[in-house]
C-alpha positions as CSV (number, residue, x, y, z in Angstrom):
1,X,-24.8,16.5,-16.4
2,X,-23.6,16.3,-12.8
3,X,-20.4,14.6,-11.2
4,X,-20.4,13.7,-7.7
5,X,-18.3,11.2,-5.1
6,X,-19.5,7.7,-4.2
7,X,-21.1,9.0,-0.8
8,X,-23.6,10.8,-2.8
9,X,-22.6,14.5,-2.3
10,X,-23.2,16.2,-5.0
11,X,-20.7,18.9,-4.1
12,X,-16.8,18.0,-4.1
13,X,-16.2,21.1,-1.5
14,X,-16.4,18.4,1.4
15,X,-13.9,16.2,-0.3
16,X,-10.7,15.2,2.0
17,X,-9.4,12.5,-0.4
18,X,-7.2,14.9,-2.5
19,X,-9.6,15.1,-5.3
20,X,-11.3,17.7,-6.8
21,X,-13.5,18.0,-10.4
22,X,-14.6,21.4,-12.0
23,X,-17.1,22.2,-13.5
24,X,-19.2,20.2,-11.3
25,X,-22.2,20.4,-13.0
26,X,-23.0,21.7,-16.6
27,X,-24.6,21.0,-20.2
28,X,-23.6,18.8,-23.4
29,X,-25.3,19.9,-26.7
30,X,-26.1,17.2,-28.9
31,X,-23.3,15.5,-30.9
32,X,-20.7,17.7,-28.7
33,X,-18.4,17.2,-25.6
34,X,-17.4,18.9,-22.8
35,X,-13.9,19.0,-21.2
36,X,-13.4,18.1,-17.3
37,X,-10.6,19.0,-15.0
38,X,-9.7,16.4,-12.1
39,X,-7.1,18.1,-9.4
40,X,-5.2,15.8,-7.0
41,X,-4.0,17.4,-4.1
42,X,-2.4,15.2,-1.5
43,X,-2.0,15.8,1.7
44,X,-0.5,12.8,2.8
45,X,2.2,10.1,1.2
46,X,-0.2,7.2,0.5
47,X,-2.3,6.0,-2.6
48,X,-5.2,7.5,-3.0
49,X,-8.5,6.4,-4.7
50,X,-11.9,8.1,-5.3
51,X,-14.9,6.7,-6.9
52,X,-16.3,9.3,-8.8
53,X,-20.1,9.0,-9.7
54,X,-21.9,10.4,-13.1
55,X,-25.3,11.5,-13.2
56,X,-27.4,12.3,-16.6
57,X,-30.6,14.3,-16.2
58,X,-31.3,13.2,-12.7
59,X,-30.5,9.9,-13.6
60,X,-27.0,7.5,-12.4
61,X,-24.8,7.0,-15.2
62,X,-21.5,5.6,-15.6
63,X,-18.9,5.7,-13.0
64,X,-15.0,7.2,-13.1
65,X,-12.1,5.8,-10.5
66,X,-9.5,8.6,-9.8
67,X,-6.4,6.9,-8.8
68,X,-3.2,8.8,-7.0
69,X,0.1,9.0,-4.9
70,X,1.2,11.5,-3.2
71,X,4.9,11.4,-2.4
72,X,7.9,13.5,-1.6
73,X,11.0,13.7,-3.7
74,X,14.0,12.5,-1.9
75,X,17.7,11.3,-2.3
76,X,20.0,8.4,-1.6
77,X,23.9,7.5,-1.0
78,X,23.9,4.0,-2.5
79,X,27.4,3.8,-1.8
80,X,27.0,4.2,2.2
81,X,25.1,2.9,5.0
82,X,23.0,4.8,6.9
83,X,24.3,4.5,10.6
84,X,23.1,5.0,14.1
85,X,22.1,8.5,15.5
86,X,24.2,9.5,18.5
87,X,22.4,11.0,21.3
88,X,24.1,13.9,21.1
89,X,22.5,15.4,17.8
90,X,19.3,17.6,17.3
91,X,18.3,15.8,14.1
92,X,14.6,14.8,14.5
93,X,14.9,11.2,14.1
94,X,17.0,9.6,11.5
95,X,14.5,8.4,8.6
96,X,11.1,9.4,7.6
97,X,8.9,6.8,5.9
98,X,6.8,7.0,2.5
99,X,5.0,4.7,0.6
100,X,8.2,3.9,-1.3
101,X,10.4,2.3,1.8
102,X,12.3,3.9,4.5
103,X,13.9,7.6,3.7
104,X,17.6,8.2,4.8
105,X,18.0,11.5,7.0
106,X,20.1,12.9,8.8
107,X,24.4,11.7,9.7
108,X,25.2,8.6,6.5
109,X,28.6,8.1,7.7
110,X,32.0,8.7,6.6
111,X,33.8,8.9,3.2
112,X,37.1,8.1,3.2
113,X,39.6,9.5,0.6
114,X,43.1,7.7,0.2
115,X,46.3,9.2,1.8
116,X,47.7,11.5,-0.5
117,X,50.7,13.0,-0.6
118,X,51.9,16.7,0.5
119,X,51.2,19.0,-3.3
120,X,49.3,16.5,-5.1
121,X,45.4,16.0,-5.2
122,X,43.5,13.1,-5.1
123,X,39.7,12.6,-6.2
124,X,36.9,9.8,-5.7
125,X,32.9,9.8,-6.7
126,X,30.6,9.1,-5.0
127,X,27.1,8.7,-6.4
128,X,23.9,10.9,-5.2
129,X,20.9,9.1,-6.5
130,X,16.9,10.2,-6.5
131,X,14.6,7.1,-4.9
132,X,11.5,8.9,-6.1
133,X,9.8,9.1,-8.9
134,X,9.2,13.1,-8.2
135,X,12.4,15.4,-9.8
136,X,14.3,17.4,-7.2
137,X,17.1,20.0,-6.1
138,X,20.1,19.0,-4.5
139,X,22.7,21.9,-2.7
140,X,26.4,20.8,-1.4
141,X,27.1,22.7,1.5
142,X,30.6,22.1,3.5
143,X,30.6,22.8,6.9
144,X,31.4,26.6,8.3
145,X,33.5,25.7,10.6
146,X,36.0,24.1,8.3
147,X,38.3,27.1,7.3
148,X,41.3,24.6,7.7
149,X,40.1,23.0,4.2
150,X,39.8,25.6,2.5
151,X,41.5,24.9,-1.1
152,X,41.9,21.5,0.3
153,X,38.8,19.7,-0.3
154,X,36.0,20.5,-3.4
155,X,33.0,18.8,-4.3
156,X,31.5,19.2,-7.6
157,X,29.3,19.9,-8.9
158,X,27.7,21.8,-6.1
159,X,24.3,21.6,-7.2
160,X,21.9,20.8,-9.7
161,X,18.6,19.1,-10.6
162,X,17.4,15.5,-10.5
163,X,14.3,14.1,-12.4
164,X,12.8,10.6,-10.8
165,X,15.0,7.4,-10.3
166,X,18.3,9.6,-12.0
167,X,21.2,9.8,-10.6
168,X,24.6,12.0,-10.3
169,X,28.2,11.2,-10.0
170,X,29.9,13.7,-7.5
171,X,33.3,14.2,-7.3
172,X,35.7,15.2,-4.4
173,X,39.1,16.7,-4.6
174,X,41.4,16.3,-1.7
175,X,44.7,18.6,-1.9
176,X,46.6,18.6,1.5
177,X,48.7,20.9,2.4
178,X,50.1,19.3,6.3
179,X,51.0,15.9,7.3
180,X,48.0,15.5,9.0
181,X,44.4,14.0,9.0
182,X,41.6,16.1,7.6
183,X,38.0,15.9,8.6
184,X,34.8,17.9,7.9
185,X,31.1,17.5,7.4
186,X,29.2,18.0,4.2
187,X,25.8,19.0,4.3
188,X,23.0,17.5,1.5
189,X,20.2,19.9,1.0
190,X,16.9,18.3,-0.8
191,X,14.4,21.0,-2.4
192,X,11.7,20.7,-4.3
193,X,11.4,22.0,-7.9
194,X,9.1,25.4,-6.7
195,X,7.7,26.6,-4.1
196,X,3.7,27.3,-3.2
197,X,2.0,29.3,-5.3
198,X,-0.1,32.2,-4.0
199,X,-3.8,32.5,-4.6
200,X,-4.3,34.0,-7.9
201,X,-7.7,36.4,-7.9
202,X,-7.1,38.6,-10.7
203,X,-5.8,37.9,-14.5
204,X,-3.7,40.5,-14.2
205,X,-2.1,39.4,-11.4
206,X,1.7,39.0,-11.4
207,X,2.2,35.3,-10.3
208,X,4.5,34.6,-7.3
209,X,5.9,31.9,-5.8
210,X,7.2,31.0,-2.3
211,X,10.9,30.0,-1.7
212,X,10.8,26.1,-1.7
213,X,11.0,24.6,1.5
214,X,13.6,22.2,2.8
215,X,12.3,18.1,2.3
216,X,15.4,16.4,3.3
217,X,18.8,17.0,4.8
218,X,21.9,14.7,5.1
219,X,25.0,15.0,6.1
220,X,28.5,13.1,5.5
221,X,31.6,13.2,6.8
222,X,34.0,13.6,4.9
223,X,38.3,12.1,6.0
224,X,41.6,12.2,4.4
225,X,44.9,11.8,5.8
226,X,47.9,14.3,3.9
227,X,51.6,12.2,4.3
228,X,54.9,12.8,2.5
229,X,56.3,10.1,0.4
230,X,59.5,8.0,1.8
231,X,61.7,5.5,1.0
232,X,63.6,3.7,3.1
233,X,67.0,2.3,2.8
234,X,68.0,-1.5,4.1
């Protein structure tokens, strides 16, 4: 029994479609089965399909169609609009496209929190939702430069994990402590679940993986406005 692709290779080495079968050749005893591994590796975000080809005894048998998508995990703020870049920032264009529709990157906008008053807090959600199908890692970073907000303004949680098409609820506390109008940035940090694995050559070898590299970054900005309360008399 030998497998091969539709442009009659016999050897799946030369393959660039992402697809890959082992064993490529081998024997089936009477009355018994064999078991086949197909790998897909995609290099690209697009659908991928092979034609694989099955030949018995030197003979064309049946046919198998491998069928793919390769895609990268990503995340969006349903409840903002993505706005223009200014020409000022060093962001590498503001969306990347995939197979699924146009990928938000880069400045979303601003979200507001109500005035609030001197010694009390105030909180509002906002939702952080995965538009892939492919589970992910978020991280909440605020910016460095915003000691001023420090005990201020939380987000929570900080982090965590997202499996396709879920979604989070994230919540930010705003405590001023001035009369005055706060503003920072809040970085979005998209990770894969792993990283790359290295090339395993022994069975003894101690499996290691790579730190998981950085898919998608967005950032918000984040403004409340700390008052007193008043009442005036008339």
């Amino acid at each position: 029994v030998a497998l091969g692709w539709d442009d009659g290779s016999s050897s799946n080495n030369g393959n660039d479609e992402g697809f890959s079968i082992r064993p490529e050749v081998g024997e089936v005893d009477a009355e018994d089965f064999v078991l086949v591994c197909a790998r897909f590796n995609p290099k690209m975000r697009k659908n991928y399909t092979q034609l694989v080809r099955l030949f018995i005894n030197g003979n064309e048998g049946s046919k198998l169609v491998l069928e793919g998508s390769g895609s990268v995990p990503f995340l969006i703020l349903p409840d903002m609009r993505p706005r223009l870049q200014e020409p000022h920032e060093g962001l590498l264009g503001l969306t990347m496209h995939s197979s699924h529709g146009t990928v938000p990157k880069g400045p979303q906008g601003e979200f507001v929190i109500k005035p609030t008053c001197i010694g009390l807090a105030n909180t509002r959600t906002f939702e952080l939702k995965n538009g892939s199908r492919l589970p992910c890692k978020f991280r909440l970073n605020l910016a460095a430069n915003s000691a001023d907000m420090d005990g201020v303004l939380s987000v929570s949680p900080t982090y965590g994990l997202l499996k396709g098409n879920d979604s989070i609820k994230l919540t930010v506390t705003f405590a001023p402590r001035e009369s005055k109008e706060y503003s920072t940035k809040m970085n979005i940090s998209v990770f894969p679940i792993g990283g790359k694995a290295d090339r395993v050559i022994d069975a003894n070898q101690v499996g290691k993986v790579v730190a998981p590299e950085l898919l998608q970054q967005l950032m918000v900005t984040i403004v409340g406005t700390g008052d007193v309360g008043a009442i005036l008399f008339d």
